[in-house]
C-alpha positions as a Markdown table, in Angstrom:
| # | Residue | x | y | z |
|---|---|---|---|---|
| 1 | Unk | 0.0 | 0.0 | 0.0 |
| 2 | Unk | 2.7 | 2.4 | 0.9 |
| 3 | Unk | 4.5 | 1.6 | -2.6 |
| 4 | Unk | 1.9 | 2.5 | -4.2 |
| 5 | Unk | 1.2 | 5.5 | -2.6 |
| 6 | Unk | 4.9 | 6.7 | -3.0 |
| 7 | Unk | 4.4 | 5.7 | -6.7 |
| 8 | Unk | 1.0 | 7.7 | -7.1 |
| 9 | Unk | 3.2 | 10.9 | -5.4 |
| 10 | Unk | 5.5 | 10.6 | -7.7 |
| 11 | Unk | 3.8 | 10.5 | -10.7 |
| 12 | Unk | 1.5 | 13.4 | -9.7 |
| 13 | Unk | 5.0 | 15.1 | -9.3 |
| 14 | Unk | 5.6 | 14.4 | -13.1 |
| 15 | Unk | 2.5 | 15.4 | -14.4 |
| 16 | Unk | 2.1 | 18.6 | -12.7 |
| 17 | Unk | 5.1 | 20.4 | -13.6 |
| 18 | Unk | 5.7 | 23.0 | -17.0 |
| 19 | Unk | 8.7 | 24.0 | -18.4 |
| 20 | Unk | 8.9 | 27.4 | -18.6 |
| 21 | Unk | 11.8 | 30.7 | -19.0 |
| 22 | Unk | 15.2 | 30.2 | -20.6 |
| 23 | Unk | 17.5 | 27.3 | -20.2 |
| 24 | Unk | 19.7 | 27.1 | -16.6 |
| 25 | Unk | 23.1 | 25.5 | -17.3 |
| 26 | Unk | 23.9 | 23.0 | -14.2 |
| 27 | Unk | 27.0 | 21.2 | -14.2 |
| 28 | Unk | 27.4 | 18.1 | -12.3 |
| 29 | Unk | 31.0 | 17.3 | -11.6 |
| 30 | Unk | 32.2 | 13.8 | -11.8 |
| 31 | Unk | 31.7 | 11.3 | -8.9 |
| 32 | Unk | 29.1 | 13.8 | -7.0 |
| 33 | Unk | 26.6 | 12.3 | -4.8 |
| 34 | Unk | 22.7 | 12.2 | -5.7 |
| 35 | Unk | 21.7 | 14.3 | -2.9 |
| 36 | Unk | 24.3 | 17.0 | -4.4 |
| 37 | Unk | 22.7 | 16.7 | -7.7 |
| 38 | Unk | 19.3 | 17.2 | -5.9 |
| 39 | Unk | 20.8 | 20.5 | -4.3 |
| 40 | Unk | 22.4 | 22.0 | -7.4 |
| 41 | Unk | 19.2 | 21.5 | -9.2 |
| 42 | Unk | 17.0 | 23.0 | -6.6 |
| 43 | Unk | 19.7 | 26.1 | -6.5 |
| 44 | Unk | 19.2 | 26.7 | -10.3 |
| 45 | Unk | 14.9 | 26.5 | -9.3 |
| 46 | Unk | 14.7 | 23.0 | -11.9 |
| 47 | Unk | 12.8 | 21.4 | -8.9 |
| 48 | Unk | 11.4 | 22.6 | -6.3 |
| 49 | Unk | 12.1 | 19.6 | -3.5 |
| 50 | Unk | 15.5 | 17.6 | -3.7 |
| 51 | Unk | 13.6 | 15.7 | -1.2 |
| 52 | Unk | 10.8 | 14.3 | -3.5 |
| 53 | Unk | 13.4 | 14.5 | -6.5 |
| 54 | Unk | 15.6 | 11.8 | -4.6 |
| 55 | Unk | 12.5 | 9.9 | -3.5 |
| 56 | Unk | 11.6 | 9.8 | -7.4 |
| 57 | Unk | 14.9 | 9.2 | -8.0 |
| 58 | Unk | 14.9 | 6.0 | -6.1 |
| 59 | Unk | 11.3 | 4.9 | -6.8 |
| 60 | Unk | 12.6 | 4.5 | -10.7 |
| 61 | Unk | 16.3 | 3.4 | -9.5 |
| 62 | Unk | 18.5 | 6.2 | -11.1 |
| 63 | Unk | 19.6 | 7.6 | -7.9 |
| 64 | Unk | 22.8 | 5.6 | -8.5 |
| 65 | Unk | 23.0 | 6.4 | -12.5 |
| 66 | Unk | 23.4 | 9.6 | -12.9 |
| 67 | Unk | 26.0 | 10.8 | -15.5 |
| 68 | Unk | 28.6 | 14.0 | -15.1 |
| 69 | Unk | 28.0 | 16.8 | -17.7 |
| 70 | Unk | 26.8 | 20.3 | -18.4 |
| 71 | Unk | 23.0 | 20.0 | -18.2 |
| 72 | Unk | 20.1 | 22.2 | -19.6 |
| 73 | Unk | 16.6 | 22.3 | -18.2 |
| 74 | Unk | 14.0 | 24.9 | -18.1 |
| 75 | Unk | 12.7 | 25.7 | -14.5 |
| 76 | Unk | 9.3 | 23.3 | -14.3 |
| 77 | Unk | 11.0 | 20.7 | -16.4 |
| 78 | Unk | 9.6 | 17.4 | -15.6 |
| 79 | Unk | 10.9 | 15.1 | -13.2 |
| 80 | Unk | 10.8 | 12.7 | -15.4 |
| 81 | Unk | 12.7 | 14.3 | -18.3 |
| 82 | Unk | 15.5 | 15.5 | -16.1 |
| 83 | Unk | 15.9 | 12.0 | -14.2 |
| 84 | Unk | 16.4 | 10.3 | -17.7 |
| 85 | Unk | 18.7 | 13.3 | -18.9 |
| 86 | Unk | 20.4 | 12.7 | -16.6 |
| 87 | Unk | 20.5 | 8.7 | -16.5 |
| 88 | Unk | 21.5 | 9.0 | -20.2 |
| 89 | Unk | 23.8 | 11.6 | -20.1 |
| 90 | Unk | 22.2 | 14.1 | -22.3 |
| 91 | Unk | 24.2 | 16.7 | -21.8 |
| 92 | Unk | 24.1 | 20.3 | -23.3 |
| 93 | Unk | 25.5 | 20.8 | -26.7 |
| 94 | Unk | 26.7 | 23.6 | -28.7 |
| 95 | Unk | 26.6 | 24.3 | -32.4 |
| 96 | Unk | 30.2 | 24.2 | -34.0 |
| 97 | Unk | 30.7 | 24.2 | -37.7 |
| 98 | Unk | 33.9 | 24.3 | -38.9 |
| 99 | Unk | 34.6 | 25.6 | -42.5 |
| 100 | Unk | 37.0 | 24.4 | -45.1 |
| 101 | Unk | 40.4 | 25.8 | -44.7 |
| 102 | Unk | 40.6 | 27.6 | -41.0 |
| 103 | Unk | 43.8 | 26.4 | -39.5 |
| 104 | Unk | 44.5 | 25.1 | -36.3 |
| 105 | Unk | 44.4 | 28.7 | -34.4 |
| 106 | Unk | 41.3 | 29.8 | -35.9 |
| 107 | Unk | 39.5 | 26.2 | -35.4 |
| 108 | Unk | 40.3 | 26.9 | -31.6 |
| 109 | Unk | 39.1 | 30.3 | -31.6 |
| 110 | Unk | 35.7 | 29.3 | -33.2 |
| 111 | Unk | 35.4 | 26.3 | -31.0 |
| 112 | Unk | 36.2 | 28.8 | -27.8 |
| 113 | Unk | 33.4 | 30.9 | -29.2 |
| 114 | Unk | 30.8 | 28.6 | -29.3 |
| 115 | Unk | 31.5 | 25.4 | -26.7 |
| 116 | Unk | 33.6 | 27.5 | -24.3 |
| 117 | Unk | 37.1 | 25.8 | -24.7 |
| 118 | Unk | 40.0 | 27.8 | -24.0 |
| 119 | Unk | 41.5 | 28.5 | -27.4 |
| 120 | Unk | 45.0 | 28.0 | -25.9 |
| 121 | Unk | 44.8 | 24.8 | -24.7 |
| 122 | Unk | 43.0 | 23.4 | -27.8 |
| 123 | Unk | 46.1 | 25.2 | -29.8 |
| 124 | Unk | 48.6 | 23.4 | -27.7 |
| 125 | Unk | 46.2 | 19.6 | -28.0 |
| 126 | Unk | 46.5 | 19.8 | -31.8 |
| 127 | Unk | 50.4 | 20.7 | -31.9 |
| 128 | Unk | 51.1 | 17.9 | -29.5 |
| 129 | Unk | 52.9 | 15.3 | -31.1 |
| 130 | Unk | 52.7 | 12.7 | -29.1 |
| 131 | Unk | 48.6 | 13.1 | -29.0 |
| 132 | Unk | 49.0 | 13.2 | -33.1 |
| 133 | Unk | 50.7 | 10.1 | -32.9 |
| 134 | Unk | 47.9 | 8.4 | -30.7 |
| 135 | Unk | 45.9 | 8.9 | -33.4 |
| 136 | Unk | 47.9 | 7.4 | -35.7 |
| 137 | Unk | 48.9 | 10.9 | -37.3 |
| 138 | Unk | 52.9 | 11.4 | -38.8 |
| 139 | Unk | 54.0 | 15.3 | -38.6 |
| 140 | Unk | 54.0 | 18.2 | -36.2 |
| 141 | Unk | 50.5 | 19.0 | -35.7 |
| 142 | Unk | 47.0 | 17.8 | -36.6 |
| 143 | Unk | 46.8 | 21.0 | -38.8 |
| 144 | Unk | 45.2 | 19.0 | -42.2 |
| 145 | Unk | 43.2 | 16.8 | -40.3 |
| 146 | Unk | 40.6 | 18.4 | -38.3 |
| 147 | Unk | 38.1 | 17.6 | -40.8 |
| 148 | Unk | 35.7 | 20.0 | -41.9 |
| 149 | Unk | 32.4 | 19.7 | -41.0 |
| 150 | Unk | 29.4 | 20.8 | -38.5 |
| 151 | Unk | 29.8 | 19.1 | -34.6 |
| 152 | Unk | 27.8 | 18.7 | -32.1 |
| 153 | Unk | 30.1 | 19.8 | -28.6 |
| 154 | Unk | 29.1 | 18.3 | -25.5 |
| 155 | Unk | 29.6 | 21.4 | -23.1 |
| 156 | Unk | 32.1 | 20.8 | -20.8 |
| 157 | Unk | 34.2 | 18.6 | -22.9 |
| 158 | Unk | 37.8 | 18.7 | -23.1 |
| 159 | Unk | 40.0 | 20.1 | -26.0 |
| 160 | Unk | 41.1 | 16.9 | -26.7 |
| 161 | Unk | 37.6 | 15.1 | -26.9 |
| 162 | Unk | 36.8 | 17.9 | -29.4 |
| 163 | Unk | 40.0 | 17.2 | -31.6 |
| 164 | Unk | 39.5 | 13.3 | -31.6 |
| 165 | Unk | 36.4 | 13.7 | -32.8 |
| 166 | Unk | 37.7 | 16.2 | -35.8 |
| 167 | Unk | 40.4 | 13.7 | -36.5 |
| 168 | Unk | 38.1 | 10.6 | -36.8 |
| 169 | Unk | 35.9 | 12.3 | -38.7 |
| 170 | Unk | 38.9 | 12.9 | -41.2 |
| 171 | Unk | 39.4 | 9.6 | -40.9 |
| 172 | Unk | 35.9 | 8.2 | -41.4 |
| 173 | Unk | 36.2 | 10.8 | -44.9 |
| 174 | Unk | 39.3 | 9.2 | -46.3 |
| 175 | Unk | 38.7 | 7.0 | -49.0 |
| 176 | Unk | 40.5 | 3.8 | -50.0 |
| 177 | Unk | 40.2 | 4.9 | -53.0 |
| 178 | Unk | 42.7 | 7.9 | -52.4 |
| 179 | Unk | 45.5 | 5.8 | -50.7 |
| 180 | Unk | 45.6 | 3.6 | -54.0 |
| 181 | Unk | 45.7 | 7.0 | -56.1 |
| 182 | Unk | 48.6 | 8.4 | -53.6 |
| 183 | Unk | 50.9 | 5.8 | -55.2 |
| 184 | Unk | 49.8 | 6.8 | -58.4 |
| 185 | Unk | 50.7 | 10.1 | -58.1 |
| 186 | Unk | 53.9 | 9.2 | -55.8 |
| 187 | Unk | 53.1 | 11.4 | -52.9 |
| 188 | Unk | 52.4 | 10.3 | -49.3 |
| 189 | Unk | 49.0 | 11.6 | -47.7 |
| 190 | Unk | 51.0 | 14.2 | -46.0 |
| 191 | Unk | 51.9 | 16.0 | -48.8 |
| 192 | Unk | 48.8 | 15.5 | -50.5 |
| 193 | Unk | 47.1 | 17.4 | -47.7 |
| 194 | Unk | 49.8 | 19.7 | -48.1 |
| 195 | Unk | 49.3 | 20.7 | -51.8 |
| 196 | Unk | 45.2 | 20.2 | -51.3 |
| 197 | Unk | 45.3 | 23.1 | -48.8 |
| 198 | Unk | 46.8 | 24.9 | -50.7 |
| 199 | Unk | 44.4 | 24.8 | -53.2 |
| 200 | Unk | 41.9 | 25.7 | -50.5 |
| 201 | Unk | 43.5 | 28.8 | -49.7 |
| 202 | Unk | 43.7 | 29.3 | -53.2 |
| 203 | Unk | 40.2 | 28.4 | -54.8 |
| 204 | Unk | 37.3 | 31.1 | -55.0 |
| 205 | Unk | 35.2 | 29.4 | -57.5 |
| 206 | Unk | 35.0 | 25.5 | -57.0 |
| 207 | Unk | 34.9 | 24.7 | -60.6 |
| 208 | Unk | 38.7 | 25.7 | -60.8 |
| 209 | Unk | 39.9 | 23.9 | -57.7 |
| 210 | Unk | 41.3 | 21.2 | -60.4 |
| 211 | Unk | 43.1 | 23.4 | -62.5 |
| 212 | Unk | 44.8 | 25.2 | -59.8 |
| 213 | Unk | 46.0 | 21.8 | -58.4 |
| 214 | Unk | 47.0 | 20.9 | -61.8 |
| 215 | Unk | 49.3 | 24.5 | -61.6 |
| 216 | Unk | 51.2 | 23.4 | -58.6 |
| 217 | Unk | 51.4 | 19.7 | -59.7 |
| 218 | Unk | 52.7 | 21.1 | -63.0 |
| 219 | Unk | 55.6 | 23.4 | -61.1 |
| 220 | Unk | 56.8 | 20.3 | -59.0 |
| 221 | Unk | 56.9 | 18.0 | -62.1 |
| 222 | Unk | 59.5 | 20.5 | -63.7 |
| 223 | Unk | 61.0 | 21.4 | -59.8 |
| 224 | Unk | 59.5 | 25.0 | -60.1 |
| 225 | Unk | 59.2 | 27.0 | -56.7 |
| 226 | Unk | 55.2 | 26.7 | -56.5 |
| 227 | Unk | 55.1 | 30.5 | -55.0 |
| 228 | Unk | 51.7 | 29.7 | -53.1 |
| 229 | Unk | 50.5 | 32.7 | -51.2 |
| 230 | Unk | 48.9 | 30.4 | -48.6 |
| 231 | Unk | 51.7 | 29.0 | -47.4 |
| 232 | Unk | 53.7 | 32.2 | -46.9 |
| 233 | Unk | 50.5 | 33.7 | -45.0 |
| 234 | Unk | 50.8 | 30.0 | -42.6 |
| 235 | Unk | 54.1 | 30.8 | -42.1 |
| 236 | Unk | 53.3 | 34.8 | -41.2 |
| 237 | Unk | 50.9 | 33.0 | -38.4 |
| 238 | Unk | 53.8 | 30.8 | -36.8 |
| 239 | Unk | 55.9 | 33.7 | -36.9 |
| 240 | Unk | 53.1 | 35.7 | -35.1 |
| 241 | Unk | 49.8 | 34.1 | -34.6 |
| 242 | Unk | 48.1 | 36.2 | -36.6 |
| 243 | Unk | 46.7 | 35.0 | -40.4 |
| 244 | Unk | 47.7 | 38.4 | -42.6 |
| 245 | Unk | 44.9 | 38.6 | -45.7 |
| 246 | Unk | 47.5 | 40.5 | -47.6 |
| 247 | Unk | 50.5 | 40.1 | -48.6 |
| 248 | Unk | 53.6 | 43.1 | -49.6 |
| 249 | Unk | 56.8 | 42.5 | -51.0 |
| 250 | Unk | 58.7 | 41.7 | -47.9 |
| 251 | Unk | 56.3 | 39.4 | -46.8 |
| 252 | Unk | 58.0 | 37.2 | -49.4 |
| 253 | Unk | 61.0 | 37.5 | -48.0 |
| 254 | Unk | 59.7 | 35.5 | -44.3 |
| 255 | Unk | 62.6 | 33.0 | -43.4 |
| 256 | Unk | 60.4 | 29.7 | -43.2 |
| 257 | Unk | 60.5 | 26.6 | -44.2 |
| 258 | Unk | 56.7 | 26.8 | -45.1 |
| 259 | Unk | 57.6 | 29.7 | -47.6 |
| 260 | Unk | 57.1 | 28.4 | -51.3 |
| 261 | Unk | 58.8 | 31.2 | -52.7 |
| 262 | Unk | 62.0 | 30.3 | -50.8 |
| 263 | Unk | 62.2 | 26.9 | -50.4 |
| 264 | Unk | 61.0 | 24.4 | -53.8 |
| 265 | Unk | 58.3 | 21.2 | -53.6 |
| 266 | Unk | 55.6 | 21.5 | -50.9 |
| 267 | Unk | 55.8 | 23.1 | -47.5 |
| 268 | Unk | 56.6 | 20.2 | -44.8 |
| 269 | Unk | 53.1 | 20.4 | -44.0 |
| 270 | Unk | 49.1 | 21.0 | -44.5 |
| 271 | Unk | 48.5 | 24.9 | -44.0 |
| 272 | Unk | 45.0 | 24.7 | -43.0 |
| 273 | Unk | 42.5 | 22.2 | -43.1 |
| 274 | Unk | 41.0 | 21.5 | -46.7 |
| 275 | Unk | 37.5 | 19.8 | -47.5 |
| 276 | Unk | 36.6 | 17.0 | -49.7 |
| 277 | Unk | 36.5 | 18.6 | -52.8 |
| 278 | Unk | 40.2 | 20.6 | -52.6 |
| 279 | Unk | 41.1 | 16.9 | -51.6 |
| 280 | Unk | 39.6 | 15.2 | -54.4 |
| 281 | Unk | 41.4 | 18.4 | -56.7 |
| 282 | Unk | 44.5 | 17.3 | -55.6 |
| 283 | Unk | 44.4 | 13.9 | -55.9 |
| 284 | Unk | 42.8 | 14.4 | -59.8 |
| 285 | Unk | 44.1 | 18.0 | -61.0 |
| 286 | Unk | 43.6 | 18.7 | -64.2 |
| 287 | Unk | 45.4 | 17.6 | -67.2 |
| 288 | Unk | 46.4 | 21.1 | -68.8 |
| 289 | Unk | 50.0 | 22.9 | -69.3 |
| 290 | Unk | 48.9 | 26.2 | -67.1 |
| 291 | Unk | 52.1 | 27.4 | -64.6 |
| 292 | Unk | 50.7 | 30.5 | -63.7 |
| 293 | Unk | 47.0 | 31.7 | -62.5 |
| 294 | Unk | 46.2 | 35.5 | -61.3 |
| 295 | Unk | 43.0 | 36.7 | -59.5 |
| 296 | Unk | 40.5 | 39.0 | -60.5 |
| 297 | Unk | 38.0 | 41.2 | -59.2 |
| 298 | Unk | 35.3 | 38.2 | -59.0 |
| 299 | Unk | 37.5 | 36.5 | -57.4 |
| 300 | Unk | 38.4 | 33.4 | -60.3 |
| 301 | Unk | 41.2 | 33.1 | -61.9 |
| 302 | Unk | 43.3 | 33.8 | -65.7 |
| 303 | Unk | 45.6 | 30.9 | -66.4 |
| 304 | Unk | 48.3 | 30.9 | -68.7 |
| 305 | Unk | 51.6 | 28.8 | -70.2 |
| 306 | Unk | 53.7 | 31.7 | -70.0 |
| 307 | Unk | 55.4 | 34.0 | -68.2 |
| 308 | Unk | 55.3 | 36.8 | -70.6 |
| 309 | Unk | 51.2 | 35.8 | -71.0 |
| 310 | Unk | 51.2 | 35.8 | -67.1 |
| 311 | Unk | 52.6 | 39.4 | -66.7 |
| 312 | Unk | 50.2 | 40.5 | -69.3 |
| 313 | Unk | 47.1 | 38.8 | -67.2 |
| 314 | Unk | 48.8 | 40.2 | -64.2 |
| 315 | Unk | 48.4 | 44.0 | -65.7 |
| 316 | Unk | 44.7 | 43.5 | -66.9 |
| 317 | Unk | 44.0 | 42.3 | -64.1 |
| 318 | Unk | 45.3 | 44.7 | -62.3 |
| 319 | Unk | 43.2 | 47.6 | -64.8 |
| 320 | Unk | 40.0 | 45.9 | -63.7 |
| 321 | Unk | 41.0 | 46.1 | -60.1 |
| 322 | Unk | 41.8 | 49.8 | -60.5 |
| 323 | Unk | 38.2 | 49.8 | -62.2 |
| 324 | Unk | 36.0 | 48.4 | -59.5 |
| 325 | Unk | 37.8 | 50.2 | -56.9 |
| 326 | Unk | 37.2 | 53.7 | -58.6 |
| 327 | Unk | 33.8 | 52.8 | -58.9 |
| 328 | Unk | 33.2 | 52.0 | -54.5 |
């Protein structure tokens, strides 16, 4: 009789509660007891009675399951709902989508922005190299391999959680298919990322993302410095930590081993992450004899064979430039 009149309680407990008002953001550390749960809830006003909540609780055994995590609830939520949040561990989650080509610093930033992990210490996971090689990645950093695409970040989570889940999501992406064309083309996955991002940097218009690889893969066939402004602007942002948008003369001039115009073949490294399609670019460029590409106002590119039919691109585009800028 008593059961059952605990059990009746509680379930008029669940049934006459309403969510209501914004979201309160509890965190329950690991190992704390039920009754601190209880308290921490009652503080943020998500129950009313840690008493009855711990009764509940026990009535439906998950006084003993609860999970650790940053939680969400509206105040009024019902028992019931919070009890199996947090039974299941349904944490709070924030909203991270990561674009093609950010590198490692400005991953961190955006992921300190929207999950609240300190930028630093994400910085100093991804250019661990003993945490690379845990995850069965060669190099310096992870920069290359924090694969593109939209994540769903626990609150709460750890820099390197995030990052594991970026890398096996890179990993899920790569194709067998692309190992079998790396010995094709003769180049280890390393420097495949390498020349893909720079495509990235490079590419406005996706329809020329395999003619710009076919550039670069063109310059190393005949050892040609590949003079890629990406990877003098990744070495600007080692030197400094900050990613300059434009380039001057001396920039050029940077002492780095990721500087293209310096050093010949591809920088020891990716220079941001690309996506699937730069990837794919540089894996199958594009069969044509173009060595040099310049800009334009809309942002795609003039190729050409020559030098002399480069400069002359160079100086049109440079008129049209002049052009829309008279015209702002």
């Amino acid at each position: 009789m008593r059961g059952r009149f605990f059990a009746g309680s509680a379930l008029l407990l669940l049934a006459c509660t309403a969510p209501s008002g914004p979201p309160e953001r509890v965190t329950i550390p690991p190992k704390s007891t039920f009754s601190a749960v209880a308290d921490s809830l009652a503080a943020h006003r998500i129950i009313w009675s840690p008493l009855w909540f711990k009764l509940v609780a026990r009535i439906r055994r998950v006084d003993r399951n609860t999970k650790a995590g940053v939680y969400e609830f509206r105040r009024g939520t019902p028992v019931g709902q919070v009890l199996t949040a947090l039974a299941e561990g349904r944490t709070a989650t924030a909203r991270v989508t990561v674009p093609e080509g950010l590198t490692i610093p400005e991953v961190a930033a955006l992921v300190a922005a929207r999950a609240g992990i300190p930028a630093d210490s994400f910085v100093a996971a991804a250019r661990d190299t003993t945490f690379a090689r845990a995850l069965s990645v060669t190099g310096s950093s992870l920069e290359g391999f924090l694969w593109p695409d939209t994540y769903a970040v626990p609150l709460g989570s750890s820099a390197r959680v995030v990052i594991r889940t970026m890398v096996q999501n890179f990993q899920a992406a790569w194709q067998p298919g692309w190992t079998a064309r790396l010995e094709t083309l003769n180049l280890s996955r390393n420097e495949l990322l390498a020349l893909a991002s720079i495509v990235e940097g490079e590419a406005r218009a996706d329809d020329e993302r395999e003619t710009i690889a076919g550039v670069y893969r063109n310059r190393l066939r005949i050892r040609m410095a590949l003079q890629a402004d990406p990877t003098v602007q990744y070495a600007i942002l080692l030197a400094n930590g900050l990613r300059k948008p434009r380039l001057y003369q001396k920039d050029y001039l940077l002492s780095s081993p990721y500087n293209t115009y310096l050093h010949p073949g591809l920088p020891p490294g990716p220079v941001n992450s690309p996506g699937r399609r730069s990837i794919e670019a540089a894996l199958y460029p594009a069969d044509a004899r173009y060595l040099y590409f310049v800009a334009g106002p809309d942002g795609r590119h003039v190729f050409s064979r020559t030098y002399d039919e480069h400069l002359r691109n160079v100086a049109k585009m440079r008129r049209l430039m002049k052009g829309v800028n008279g015209k702002q």
